[in-house]
Backbone as CSV, one residue per row, in Angstrom:
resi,resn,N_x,N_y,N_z,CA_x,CA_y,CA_z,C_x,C_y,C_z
1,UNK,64.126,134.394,145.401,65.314,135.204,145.338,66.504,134.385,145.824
2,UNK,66.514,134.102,146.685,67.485,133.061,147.352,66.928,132.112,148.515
3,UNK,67.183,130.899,148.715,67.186,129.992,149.525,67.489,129.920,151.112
4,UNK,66.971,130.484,151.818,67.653,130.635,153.287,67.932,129.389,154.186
5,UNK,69.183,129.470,154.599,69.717,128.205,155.921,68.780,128.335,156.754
6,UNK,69.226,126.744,157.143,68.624,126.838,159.016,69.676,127.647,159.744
7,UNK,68.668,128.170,160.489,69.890,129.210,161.781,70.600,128.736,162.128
8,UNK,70.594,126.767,162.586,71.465,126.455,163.130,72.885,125.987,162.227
9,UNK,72.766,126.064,161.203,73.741,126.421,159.966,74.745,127.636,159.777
10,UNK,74.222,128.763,160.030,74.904,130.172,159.564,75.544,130.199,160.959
11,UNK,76.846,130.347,160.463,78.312,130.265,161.799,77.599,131.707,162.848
12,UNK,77.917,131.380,163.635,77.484,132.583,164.741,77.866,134.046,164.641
13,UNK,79.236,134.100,163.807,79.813,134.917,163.553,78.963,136.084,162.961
14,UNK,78.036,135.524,161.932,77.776,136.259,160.996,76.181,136.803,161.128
15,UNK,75.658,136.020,162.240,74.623,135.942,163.409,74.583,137.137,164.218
16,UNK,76.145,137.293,164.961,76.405,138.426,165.589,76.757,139.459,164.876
17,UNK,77.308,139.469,163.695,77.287,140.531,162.985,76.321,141.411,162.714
18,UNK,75.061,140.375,161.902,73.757,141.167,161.521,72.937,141.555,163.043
19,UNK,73.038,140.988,163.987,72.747,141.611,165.789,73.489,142.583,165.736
20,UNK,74.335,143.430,165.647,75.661,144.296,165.571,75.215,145.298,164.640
21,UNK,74.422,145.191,163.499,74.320,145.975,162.392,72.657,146.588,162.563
22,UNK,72.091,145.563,163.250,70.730,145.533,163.453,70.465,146.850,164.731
23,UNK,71.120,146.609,165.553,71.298,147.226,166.987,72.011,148.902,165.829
24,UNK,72.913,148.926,165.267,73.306,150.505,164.813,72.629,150.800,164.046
25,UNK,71.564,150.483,163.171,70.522,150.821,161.981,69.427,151.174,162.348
26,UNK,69.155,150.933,164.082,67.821,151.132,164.995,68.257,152.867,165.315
27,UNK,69.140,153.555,164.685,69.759,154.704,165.312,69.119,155.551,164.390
28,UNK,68.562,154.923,163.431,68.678,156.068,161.759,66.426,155.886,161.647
29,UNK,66.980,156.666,160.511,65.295,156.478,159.892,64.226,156.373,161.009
30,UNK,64.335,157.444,162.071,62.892,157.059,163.400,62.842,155.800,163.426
31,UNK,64.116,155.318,163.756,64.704,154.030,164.474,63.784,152.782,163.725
32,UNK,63.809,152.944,162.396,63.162,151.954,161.426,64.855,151.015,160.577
33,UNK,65.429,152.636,160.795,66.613,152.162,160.000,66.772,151.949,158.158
34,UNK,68.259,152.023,157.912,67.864,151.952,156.470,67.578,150.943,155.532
35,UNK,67.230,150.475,154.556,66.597,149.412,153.641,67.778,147.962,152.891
36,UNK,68.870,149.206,152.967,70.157,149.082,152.480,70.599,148.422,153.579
37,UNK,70.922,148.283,154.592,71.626,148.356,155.942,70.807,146.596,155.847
38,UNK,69.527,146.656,155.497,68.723,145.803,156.510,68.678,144.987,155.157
39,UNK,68.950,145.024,154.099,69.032,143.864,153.510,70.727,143.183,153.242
40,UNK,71.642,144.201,153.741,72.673,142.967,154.410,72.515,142.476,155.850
41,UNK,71.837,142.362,156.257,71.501,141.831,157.533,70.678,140.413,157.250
42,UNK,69.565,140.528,156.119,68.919,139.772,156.018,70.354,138.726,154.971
43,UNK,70.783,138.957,154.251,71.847,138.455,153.575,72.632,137.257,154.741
44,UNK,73.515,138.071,155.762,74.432,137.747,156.751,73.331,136.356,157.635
45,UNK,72.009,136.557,157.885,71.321,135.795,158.437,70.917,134.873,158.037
46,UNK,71.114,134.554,156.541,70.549,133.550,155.438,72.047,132.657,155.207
47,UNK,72.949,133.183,155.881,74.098,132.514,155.244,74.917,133.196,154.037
48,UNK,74.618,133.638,153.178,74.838,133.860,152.093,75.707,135.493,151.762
49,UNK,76.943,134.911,152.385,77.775,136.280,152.985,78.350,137.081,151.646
50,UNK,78.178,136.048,150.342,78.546,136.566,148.982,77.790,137.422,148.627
51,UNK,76.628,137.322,149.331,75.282,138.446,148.422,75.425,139.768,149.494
52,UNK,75.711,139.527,150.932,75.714,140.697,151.867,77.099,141.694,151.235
53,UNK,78.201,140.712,150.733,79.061,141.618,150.327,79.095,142.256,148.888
54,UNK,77.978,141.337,147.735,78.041,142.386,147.049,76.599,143.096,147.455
55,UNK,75.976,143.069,148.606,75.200,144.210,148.891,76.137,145.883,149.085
56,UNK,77.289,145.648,149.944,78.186,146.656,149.983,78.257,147.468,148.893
57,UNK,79.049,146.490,148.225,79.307,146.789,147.375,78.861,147.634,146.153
58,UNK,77.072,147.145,146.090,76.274,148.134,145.496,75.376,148.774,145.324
59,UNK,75.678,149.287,146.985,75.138,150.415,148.040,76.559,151.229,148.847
60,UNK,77.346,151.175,147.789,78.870,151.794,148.202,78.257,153.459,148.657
61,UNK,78.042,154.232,148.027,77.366,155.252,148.422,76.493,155.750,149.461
62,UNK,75.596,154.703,149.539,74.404,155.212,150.803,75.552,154.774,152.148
63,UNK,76.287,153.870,152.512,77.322,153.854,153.443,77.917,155.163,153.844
64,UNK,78.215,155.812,153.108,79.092,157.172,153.217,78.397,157.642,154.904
65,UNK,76.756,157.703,154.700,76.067,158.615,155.808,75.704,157.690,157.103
66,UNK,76.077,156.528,156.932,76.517,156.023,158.003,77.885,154.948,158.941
67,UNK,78.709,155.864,159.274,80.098,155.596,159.201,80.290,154.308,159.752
68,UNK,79.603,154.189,161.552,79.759,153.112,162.177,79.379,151.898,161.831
69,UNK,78.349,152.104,160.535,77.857,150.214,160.101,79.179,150.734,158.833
70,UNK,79.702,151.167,158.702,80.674,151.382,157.648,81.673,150.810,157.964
71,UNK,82.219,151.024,159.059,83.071,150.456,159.865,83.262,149.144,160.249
72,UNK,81.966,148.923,160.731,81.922,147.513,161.643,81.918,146.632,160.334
73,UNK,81.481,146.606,159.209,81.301,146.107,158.002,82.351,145.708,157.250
74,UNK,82.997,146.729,157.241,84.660,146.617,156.626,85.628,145.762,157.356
75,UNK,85.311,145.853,158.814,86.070,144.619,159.659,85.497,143.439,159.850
76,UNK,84.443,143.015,159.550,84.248,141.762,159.360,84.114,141.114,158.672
77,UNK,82.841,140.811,157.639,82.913,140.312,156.257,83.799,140.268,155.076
78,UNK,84.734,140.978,155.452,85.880,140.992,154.426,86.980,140.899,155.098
79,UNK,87.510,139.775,155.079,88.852,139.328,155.050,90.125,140.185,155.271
80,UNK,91.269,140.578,156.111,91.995,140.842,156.084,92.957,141.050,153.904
81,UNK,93.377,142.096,153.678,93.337,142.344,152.146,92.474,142.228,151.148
82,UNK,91.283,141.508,151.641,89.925,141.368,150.384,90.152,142.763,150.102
83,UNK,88.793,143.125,149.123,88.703,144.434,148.346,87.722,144.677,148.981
84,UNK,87.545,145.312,150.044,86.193,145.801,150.442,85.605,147.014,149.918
85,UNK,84.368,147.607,149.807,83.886,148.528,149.060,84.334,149.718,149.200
86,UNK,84.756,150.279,150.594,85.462,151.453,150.260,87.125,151.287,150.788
87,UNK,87.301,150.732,150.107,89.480,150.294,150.164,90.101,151.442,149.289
88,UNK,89.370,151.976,148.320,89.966,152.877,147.335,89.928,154.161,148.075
89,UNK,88.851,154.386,148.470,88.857,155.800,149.414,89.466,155.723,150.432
90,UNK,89.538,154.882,151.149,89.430,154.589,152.599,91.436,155.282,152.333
91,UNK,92.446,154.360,151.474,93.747,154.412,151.132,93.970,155.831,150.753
92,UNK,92.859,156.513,150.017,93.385,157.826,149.751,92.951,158.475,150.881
93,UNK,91.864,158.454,151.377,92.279,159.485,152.946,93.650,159.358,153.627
94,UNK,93.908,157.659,153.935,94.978,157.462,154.775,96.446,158.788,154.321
95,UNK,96.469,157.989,153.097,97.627,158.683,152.070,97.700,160.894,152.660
96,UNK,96.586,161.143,152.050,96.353,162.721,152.212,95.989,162.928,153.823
97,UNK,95.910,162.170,154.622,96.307,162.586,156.199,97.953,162.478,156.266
98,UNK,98.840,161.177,155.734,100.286,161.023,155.893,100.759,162.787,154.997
99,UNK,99.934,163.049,154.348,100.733,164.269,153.613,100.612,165.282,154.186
100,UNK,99.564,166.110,155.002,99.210,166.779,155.589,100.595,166.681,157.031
101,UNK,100.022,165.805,157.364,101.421,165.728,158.798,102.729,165.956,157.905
102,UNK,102.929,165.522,157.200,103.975,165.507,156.426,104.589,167.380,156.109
103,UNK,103.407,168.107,155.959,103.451,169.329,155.375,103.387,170.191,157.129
104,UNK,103.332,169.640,157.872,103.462,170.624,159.287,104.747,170.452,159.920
């Protein structure tokens, strides 16, 4: 399937990330966690941060039911303006909260 780095290769960053994702996915599934969750982890740990992000990407859905790896996900692996998987929603909540205040 893909080729995995030596550990001492994959920047730490992305090391602590999947530790970070690993530690909130122990919360779900009688602390087995989800399948989805745990194969961007295995992604982020191999190096291969192109495949963890289009893991997001197409597992955009199963994210919904867990917010905090939703979260922590969206702030790291993707770049300040990248397109992260939920940027389209994420902008229309923002938008329809500014309207709501807007309407009180």
């Amino acid at each position: 399937m893909f080729k995995e780095k030596p550990k001492e290769t994959v920047e730490a960053r992305w090391i602590s990330l999947a530790d970070k994702l690993e530690e909130l996915n122990s919360n779900y599934a009688e602390g087995k966690g989800y399948s989805f969750v745990r194969y961007v982890i295995l992604h982020l740990r191999s190096g291969n941060i192109k495949a963890a992000k289009n893991a997001c990407h197409t597992e955009i859905d199963k994210f919904r039911g867990v917010p905090e790896i939703k979260k922590l996900i969206t702030q790291k692996p993707f770049e300040p303006g990248e397109n992260y998987p939920w940027k389209i929603s994420d902008e229309f909540e923002r938008k329809k909260q500014e309207r709501l205040k807007q309407e009180k």
